[in-house]
C-alpha positions in Angstrom: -133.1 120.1 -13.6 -130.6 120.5 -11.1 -126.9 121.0 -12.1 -125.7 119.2 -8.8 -124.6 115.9 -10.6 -123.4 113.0 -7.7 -120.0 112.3 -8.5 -120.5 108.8 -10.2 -122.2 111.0 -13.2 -119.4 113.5 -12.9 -116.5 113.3 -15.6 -113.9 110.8 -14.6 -110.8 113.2 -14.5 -107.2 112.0 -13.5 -107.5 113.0 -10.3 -110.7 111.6 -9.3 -109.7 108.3 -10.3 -106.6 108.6 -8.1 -108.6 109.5 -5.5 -110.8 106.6 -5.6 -107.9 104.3 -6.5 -109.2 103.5 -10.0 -106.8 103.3 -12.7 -106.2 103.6 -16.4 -104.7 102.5 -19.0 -103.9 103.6 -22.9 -106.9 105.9 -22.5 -109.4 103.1 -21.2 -110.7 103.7 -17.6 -111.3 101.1 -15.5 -114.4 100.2 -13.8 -116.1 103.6 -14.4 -119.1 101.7 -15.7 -118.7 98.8 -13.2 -118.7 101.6 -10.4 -121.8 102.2 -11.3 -123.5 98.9 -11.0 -121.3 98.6 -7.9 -122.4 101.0 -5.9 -125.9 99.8 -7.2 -125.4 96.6 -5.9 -124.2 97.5 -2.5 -127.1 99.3 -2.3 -129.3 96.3 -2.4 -127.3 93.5 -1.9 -128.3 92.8 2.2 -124.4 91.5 3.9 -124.6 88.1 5.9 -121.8 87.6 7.6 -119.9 89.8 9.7 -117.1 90.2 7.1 -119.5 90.9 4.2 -121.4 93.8 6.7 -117.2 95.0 7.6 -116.2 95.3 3.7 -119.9 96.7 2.9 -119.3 99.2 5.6 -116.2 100.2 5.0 -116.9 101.0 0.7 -120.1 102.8 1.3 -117.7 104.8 3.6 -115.4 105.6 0.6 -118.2 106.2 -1.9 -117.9 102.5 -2.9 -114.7 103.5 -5.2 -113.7 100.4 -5.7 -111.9 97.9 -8.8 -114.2 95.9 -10.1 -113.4 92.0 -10.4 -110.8 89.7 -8.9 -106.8 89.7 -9.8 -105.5 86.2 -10.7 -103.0 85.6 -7.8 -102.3 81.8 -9.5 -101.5 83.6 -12.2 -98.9 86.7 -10.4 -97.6 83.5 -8.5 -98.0 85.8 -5.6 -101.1 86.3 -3.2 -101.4 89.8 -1.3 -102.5 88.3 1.8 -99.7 85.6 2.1 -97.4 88.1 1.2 -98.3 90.1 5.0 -96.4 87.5 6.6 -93.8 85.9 4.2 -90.6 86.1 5.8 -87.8 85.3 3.7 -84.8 83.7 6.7 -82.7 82.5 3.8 -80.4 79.1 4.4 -78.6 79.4 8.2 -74.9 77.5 8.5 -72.0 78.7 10.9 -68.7 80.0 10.1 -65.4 79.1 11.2 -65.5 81.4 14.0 -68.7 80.5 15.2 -70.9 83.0 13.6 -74.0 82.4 12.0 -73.9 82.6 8.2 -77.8 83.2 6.6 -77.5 82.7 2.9 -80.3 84.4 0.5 -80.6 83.2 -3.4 -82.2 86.4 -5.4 -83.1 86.7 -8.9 -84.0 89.5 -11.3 -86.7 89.0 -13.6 -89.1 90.3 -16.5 -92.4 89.2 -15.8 -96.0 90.9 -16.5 -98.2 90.7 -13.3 -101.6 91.8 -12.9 -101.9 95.0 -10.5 -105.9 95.8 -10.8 -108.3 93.4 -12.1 -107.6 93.7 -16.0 -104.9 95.9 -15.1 -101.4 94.5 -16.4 -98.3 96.0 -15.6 -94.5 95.3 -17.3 -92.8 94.2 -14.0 -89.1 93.9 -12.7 -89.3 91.7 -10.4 -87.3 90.2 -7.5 -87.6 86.4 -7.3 -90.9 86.5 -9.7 -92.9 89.0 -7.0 -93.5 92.4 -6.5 -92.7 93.9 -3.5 -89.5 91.4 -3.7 -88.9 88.4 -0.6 -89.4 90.1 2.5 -85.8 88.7 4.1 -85.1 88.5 7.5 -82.1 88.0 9.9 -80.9 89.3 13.2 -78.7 91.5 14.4 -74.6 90.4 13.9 -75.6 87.5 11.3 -73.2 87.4 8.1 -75.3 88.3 5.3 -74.5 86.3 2.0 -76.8 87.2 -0.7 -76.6 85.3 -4.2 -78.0 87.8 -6.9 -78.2 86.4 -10.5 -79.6 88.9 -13.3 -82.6 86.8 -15.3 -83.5 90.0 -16.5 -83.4 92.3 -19.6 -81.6 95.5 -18.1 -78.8 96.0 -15.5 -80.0 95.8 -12.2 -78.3 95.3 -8.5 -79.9 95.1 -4.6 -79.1 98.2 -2.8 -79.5 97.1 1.0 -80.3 100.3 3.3 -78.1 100.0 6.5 -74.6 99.5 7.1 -72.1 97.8 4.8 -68.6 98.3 2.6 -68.8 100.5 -0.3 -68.3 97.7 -2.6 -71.3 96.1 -1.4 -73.3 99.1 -2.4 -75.3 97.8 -5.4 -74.2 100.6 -7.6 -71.9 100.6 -10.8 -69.0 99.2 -10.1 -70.1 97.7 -6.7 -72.9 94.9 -7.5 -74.6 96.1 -10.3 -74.2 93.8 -12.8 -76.0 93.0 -16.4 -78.4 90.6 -18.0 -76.8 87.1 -17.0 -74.4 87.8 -14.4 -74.0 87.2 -10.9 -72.9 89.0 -8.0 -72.5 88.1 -4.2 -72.9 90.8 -1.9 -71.7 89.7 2.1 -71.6 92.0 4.9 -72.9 91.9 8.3 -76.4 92.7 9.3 -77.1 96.3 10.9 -78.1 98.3 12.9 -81.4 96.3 13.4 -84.4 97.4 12.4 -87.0 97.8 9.5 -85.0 98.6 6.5 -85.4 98.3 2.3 -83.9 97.2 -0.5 -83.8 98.1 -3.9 -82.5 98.5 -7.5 -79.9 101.2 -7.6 -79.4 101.3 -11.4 -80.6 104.4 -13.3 -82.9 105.6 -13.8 -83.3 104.9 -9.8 -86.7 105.9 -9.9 -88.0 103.7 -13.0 -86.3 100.8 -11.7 -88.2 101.3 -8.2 -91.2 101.7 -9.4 -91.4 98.9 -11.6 -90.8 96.6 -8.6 -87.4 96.7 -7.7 -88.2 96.8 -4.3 -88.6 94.8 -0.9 -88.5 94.5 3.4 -85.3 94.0 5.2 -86.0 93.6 8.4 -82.9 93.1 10.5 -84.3 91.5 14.4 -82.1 92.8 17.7 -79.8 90.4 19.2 -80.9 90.7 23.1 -77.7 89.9 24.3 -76.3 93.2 23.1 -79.3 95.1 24.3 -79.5 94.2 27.6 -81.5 97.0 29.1 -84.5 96.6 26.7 -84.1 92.3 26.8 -87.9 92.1 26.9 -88.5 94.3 24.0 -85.6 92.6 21.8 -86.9 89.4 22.4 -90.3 90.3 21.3 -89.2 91.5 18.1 -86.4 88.6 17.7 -88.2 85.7 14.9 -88.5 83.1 16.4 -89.4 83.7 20.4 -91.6 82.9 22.9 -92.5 86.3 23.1 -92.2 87.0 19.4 -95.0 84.3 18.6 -97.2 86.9 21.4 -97.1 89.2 18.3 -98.9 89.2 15.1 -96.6 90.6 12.5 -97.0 91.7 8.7 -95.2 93.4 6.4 -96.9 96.0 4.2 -94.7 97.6 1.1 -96.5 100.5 -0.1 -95.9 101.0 -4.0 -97.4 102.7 -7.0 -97.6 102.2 -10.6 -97.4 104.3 -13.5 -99.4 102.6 -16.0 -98.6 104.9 -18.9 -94.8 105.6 -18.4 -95.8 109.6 -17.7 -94.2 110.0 -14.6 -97.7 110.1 -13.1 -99.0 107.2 -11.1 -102.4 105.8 -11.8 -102.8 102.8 -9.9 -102.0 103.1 -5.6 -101.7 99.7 -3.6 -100.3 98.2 0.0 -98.3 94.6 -2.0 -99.1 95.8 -5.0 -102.6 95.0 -5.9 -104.8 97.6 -5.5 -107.7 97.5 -3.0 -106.7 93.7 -2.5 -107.3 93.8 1.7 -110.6 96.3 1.3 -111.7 93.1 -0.5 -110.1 90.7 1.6 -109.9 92.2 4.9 -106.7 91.4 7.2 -108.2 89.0 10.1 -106.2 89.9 13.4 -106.5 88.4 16.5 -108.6 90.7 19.2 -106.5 91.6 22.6 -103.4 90.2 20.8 -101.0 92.9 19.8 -100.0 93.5 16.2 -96.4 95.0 15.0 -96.2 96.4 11.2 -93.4 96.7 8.9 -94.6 99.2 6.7 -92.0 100.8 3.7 -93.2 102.9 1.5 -91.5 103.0 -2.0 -93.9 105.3 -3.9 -92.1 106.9 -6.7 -93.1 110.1 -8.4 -95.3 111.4 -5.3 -94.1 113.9 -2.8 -95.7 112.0 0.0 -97.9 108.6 1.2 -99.7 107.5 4.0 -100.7 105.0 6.2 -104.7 104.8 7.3 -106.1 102.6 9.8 -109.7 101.5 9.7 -110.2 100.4 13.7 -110.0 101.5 17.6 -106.4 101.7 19.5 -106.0 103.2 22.5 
């Protein structure tokens, strides 16, 4: 008999699930068996449509690694593919002096959320999701951001960018305990594709247990005259915004067994959620990504794209 084993009869080591993006759990592997019959089936099962022969391509190209089963999105109260182009604007008022005022209402909350099919995970969340709302404004806009703590622990919203000190979301500066509220305020810059987070301690655990979302601050093309066109194609809102197709892509891990290792890898959170439910762009229409990537306890991530660009 040979000794060359294919890898699905191979032992199903840590890193091999990793690799595959399988996780586990108190001891129990995921889908090890359901790999099997899996990769059985999308050996005989003959695709229809062209999605079915572009998802049966694309996991007989990764050695059909895959989960096994559906998540319950109903039930996270958040959907993966919805989340690619959620944009959080908040409430928009003026000030005395004119300015535009954008108001955002943020709460931190407990809540158990399904990461893998089967898979559930002991969240901190940001209004009920993980990553958090994906909030949006543009260049010179007064931020006002109402945080109230639902939650069991301390937490605060650490906003990368420019602000006071006392708007830092650290102690003494926003981070505030189980039932309180704070109100952070500053101005919104320099634009860009920023995050925001938890800055309690431990940073990391609060991070990783989804602390976590997209601030994306739009330039103002008045004060960036030379490059007009370009500002006003990434200003919300636009003519020649709308002549882009946006997402928003937070990539985030999860340590299932609280060992500092992570088990489970995903793009907003749920693993292999757009293998299964492939993004559908526009052709000859050009795409822009916020991508932010808040593993914790890796030295590095990625980004891989499955498709032609010039």
């Amino acid at each position: 008999m040979s000794e060359t084993k294919s890898w699905l009869d191979q032992k199903l080591d840590r890193r091999l699930l990793l690799a595959g993006g399988l996780a586990a759990a108190g001891g129990t592997v995921v889908a090890a068996g359901g790999a099997r019959g899996q990769a059985s089936h999308l050996g005989h099962a003959v695709p229809t449509t062209a999605e079915e022969k572009a998802v049966s391509s694309h996991l007989t190209t990764h050695g059909a690694m895959m989960t096994v089963g559906d998540v319950d999105d109903a039930r996270n109260g958040f959907d993966p593919t919805k989340l690619l182009s959620d944009w959080d604007t908040g409430t928009v008022s003026q000030l005395p002096d004119g300015r535009r005022l954008r108001t955002f209402e943020v709460t931190a909350e407990d809540k158990e959320i399904e990461i893998a099919p089967g898979i559930m995970f002991p969240a901190w969340t940001y209004n009920g999701r993980v990553p958090g709302p994906s909030l949006r404004a543009t260049e010179g806009d007064r931020l006002r951001i109402v945080f109230r703590n639902y939650g069991s622990h301390p937490h605060s919203m650490h906003f990368h960018g420019i602000h006071a000190a006392r708007m830092d979301g650290v102690p003494g500066a926003g981070l505030i305990g189980p039932g309180e509220e704070f109100v952070y305020e500053f101005d919104a810059k320099p634009f860009g594709c920023h995050l925001y987070h938890c800055h309690a301690l431990p940073l990391k655990r609060h991070i990783h247990k989804g602390m976590h979302g997209a601030f994306v601050i739009d330039p103002d093309p008045a004060r960036h005259p030379e490059h007009e066109a370009v500002a006003r194609s990434r200003l919300l809102g636009t003519p020649e915004n709308a002549g882009w197709q946006e997402f928003v892509m937070i990539m985030n891990a999860f340590d299932t067994n609280f060992d500092n290792e992570n088990e489970v890898y995903a793009v907003n959170t749920v693993a292999h959620a757009y293998a299964k439910k492939p993004i559908r762009i526009v052709k000859d229409k050009p795409v822009r990504i916020y991508l932010v990537n808040v593993v914790e306890f890796d030295p590095i991530n990625s980004f891989h794209l499955h498709a032609n660009f010039p």
